[in-house]
N, C-alpha and C positions, 0 to 999 in steps of 0.2 A: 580449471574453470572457476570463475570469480561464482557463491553462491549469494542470493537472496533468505533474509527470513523478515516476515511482513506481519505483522498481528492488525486485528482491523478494533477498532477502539469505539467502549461505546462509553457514553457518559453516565458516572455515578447518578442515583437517586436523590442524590443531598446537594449535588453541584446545579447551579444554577447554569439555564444555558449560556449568559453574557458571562461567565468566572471558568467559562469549559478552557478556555488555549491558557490561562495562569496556571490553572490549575492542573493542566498536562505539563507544563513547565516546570512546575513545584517538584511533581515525582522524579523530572527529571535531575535538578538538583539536587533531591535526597540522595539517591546515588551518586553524586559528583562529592557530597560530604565526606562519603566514607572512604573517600581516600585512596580507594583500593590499585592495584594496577591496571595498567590499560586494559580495557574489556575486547574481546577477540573479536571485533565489529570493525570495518574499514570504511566506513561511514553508516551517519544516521539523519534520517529525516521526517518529523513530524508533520504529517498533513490533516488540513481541518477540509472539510467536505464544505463549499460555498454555502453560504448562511444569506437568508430572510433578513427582513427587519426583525421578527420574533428571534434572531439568534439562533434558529434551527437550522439544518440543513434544508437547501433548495431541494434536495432529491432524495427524496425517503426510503432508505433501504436498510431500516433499526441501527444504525450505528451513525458517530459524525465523524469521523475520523480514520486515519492509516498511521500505523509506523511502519517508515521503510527502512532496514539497515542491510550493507551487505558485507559478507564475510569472506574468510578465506578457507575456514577448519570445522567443520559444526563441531566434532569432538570436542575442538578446543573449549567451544559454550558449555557442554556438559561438565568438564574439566572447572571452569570458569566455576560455575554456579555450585560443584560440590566444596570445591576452597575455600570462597566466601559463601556458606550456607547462612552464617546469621546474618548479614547482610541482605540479602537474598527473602529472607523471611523477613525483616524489615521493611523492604519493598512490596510486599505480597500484602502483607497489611495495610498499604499505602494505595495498593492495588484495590483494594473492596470498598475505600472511601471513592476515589479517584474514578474509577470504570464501573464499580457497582462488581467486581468478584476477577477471577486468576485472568492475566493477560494468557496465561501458555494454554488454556484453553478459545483461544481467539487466533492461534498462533499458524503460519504456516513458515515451511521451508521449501528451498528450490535451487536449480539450475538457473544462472541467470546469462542472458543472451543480449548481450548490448547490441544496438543496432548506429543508432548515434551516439559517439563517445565524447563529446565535448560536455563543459562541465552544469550539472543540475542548476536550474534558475528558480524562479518564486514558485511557480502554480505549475501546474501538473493536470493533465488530464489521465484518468487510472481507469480502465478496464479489467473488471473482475470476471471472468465466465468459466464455465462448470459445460463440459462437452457431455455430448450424449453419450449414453449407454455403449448404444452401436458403433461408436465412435472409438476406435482403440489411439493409447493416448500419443502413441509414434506416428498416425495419421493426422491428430489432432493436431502437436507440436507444428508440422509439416506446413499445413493447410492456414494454422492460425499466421507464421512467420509469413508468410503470403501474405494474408491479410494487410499485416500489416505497413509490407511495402503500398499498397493499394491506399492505404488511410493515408501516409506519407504523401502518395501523390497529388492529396486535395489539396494540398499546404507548400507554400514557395516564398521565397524573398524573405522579408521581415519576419515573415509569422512562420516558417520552420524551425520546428522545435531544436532546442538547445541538446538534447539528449531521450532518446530512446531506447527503454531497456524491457526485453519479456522474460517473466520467470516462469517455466516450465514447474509446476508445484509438484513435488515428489512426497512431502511428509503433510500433513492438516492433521490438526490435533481433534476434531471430532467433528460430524458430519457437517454442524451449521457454518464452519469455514470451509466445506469439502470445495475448493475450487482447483479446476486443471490448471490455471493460469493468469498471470497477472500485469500487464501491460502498461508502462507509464511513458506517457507524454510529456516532456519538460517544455514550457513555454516563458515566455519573459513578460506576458499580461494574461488578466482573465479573461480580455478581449478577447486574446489569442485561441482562448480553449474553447470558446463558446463558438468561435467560429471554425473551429475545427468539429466539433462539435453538430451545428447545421449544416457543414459540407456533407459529415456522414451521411445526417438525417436524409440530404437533398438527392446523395447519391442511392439512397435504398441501403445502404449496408445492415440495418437494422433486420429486413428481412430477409437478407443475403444467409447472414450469420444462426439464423434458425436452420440452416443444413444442420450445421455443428451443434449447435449449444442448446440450452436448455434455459430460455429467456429469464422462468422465474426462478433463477438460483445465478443471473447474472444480473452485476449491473456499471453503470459507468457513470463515473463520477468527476465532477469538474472539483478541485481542490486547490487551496493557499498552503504556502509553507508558514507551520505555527512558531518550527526550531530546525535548525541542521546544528547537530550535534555532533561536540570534539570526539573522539570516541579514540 
């Protein structure tokens, strides 16, 4: 099984918010400097959370952004990262201008479950949620892939997404990423997402999904792609 690892990205203190998608750009070509050998990632995708006229995100939930990469090894990341450790620590330093302090504390890992296989387009509609207590996470998985056939259903012709994948989250590196799960929607417009988006809203799913989840530790967000990365 193909895994997911996803860090949720927030913007440095010093970066303005009209220099945030350069300047996630910039970190990414400091690593592409150093030369190193291919990094154990089978793709990568920078996504920016839909912006205001202010540059902010439309949907306020502390952070503007996603990285999504998927792998094949985790070992092979920790492997990866003790080889080139000065590297590594060059990035990290690049990291507290760039995001305001460590991406591996924003970080998760997972099980990923492609649903639609054809290949990732520009925007992306991304569901983050955090199941309840009561909720054990083999019921959770279950229940959410449901789901998500059901979201599928509001969407047909043109506007069916390009690619849908849920990552089942098994590792979060400390509570404020604790999410059970990670859902993206691949669309070929923002039109597309935002009207996937009001189908939800129109069908109730919003309060469907208060079985399961735990609202104020979920949320969904409509997203551009800032980079897909060689990896």
């Amino acid at each position: 099984m193909k895994l997911t690892t996803f860090y949720i990205a927030h913007r440095g203190p010093t970066i303005k918010a009209e220099n945030f998608p350069n300047r996630w750009n910039q970190h990414s070509a400091l690593f592409a400097s150093f030369n190193l050998e291919k990094a154990p990632y089978t793709s990568g995708n920078y996504l920016l959370i839909e912006r205001g006229p202010d540059f902010e995100p439309v949907v306020k939930c502390g952070f503007v952004g996603i990285s999504i990469m998927t792998l094949d090894d985790l070992q092979a990341v920790k492997w990866f990262g003790d080889k080139y450790r000065d590297a590594i620590k060059k990035m990290k330093v690049d990291e507290a201008e760039a995001f305001g302090g460590d991406i591996d504390l924003t970080t998760c890992y997972g099980d990923r479950h492609v649903v639609v296989a054809s290949p990732r387009t520009g925007f992306a509609l991304i569901l983050l949620r955090q199941r309840k207590p009561e909720i054990s996470d083999p019921e959770f998985h279950a229940v959410w892939m449901d789901h998500v056939q059901r979201i599928l259903a509001l969407v047909d012709g043109d506007s069916y997404p390009s690619h849908v994948a849920h990552t089942r989250v098994t590792q979060f590196a400390t509570p404020a990423v604790e999410y059970s799960g990670m859902t993206e929607f691949w669309f070929k417009s923002m039109d597309d997402v935002h009207a996937c988006m009001a189908a939800m809203d129109n069908a109730g799913f919003a309060a469907a999904e208060t079985k399961w989840i735990i609202p104020a530790r979920s949320v969904t967000i409509p997203t551009s792609l800032v980079k897909k990365n060689t990896l």
